[in-house]
C-alpha positions, 0 to 999 in steps of 0.5 A, spaced: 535 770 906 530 776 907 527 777 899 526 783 895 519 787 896 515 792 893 514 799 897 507 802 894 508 809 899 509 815 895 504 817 891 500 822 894 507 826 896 509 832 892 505 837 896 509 835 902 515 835 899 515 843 900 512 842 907 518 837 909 523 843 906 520 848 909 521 844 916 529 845 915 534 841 918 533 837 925 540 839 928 541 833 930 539 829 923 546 828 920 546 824 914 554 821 911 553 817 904 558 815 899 556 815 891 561 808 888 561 808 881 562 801 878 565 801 872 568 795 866 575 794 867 581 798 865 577 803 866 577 808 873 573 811 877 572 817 883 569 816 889 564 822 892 562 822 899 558 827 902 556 830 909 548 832 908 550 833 902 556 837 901 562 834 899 568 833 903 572 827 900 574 824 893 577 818 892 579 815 885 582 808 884 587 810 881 590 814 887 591 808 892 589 814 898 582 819 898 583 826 898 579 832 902 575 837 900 573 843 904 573 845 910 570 839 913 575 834 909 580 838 912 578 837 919 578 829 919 584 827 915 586 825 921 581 821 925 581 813 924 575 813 920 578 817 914 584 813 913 579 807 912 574 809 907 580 808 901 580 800 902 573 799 903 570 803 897 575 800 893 573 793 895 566 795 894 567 796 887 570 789 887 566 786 890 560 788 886 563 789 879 562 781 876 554 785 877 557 788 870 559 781 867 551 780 867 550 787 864 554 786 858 551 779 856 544 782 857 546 788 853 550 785 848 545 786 841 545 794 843 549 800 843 547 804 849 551 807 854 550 803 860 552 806 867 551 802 875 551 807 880 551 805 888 550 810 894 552 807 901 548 812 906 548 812 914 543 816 917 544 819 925 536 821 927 538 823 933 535 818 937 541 814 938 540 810 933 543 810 925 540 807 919 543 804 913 541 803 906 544 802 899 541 804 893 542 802 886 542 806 880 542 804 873 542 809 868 540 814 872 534 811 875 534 807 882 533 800 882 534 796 887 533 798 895 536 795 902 535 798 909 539 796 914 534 796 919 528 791 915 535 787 912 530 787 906 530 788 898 526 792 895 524 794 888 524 801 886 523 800 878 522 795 875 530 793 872 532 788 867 532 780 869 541 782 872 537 785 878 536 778 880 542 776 881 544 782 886 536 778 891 539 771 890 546 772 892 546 771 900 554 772 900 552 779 897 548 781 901 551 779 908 557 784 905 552 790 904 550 789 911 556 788 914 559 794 911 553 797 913 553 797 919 560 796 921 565 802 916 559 806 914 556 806 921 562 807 925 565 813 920 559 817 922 560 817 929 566 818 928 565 824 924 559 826 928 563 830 933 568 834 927 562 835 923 558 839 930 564 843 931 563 846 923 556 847 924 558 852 931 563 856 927 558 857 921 551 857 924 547 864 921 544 868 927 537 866 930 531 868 926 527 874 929 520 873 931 518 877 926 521 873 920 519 866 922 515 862 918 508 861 922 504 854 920 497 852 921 496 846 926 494 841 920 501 842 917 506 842 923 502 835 925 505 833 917 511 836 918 513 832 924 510 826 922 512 825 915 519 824 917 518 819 921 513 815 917 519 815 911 526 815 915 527 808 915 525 807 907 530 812 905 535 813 910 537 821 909 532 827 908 535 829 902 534 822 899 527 822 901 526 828 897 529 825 891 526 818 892 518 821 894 520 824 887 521 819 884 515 815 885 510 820 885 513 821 878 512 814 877 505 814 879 501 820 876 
């Protein structure tokens, strides 16, 4: 099994990150992501998904179905991919919750509140091919990495020894690959089309020539690159912001 690696990418950001946001959104850059908590037992918990970024579907463990959120979750309640999201979130929760298991042990002389987070995302560049990552969050700060496309683990931050048993488990990793690149892949094409419609009905007029935004040469080559460079790290734009964020913070 692939083994986790360190990514040393990031520190020399912050200034693009502005450039990056000025560049806007690619209309065929679409980005699908689910936020899974992983609680102790007895305990229940919602599920959030989002399409870049807005919210569109709930789905709480004790409801046995999802709901939809705005127009957009309205608007998919009837494809084929809706009606699966339940069992899969769900099931993702399953499977990762003997994780908390190892939490409790490691954390059993202190106090402190102790949250596990996991973000599913899929990632449409526009070139007919789509990206997948998971993202581990404990208290907050991401941990741990994995991109569909290297099949790699990576250590973002450095985390309590638990993380080891999420590397070393070759059973868990073919489950995150495979739901990577079966459900999460197969839902985003399946909403790509619904989600087109509502960008036509809402999309705002076209900016005139005098009130768009002129770059010098230097800084339209960044912004066309750095997208490239940073896609297969982080999935989704939004979580590329966050991400580069994160380790130039880490760094300075």
């Amino acid at each position: 099994m692939a083994r986790a690696r360190i990514s040393a990418r990031g520190a020399w950001i912050p200034a693009l990150i502005v450039l990056l946001l000025i560049s806007g959104e690619r209309a065929d850059a679409h980005c699908l992501s689910y936020d899974i908590p992983i609680v102790w037992e007895q305990q229940y918990s919602t599920v959030i998904g989002r399409i870049n970024e807005q919210i569109f579907v709930s789905c709480h463990s004790s409801w046995a179905h999802c709901k939809h959120e705005g127009p957009f979750g309205k608007k998919v309640i009837e494809t084929k991919a809706w009606a699966k999201q339940y069992d899969t979130v769900i099931d993702i929760q399953d499977r990762l919750k003997p994780l908390l298991a190892y939490i409790k042990s490691e954390s059993a002389t202190t106090k402190d509140h102790h949250t596990l987070l996991v973000r599913m995302s899929c990632f449409h560049n526009g070139n007919a091919k789509i990206i997948g990552s998971w993202k581990f969050f404990y208290n907050g700060q991401m941990l741990l990495y994995f991109d569909s496309d290297s099949r790699t683990w990576a250590k973002v931050h450095a985390g309590p020894s638990w993380t080891e048993k999420i590397l070393e488990d070759p059973s868990l990793y073919d489950f995150l690959y495979r739901t990577l690149v079966g459900d999460c892949q197969s839902w985003l094409e399946e909403f790509l089309g619904p989600w087109e419609e509502i960008l036509q009905t809402t999309a705002p007029p076209i900016a005139s020539k005098s009130s768009r935004i002129t770059l010098s040469p230097y800084a339209i080559l960044i912004v066309l690159v750095v997208p490239i460079l940073f896609v297969n790290q982080a999935g989704c734009k939004y979580e590329i912001l966050n991400q580069l964020s994160g380790l130039s913070s880490e760094q300075s």
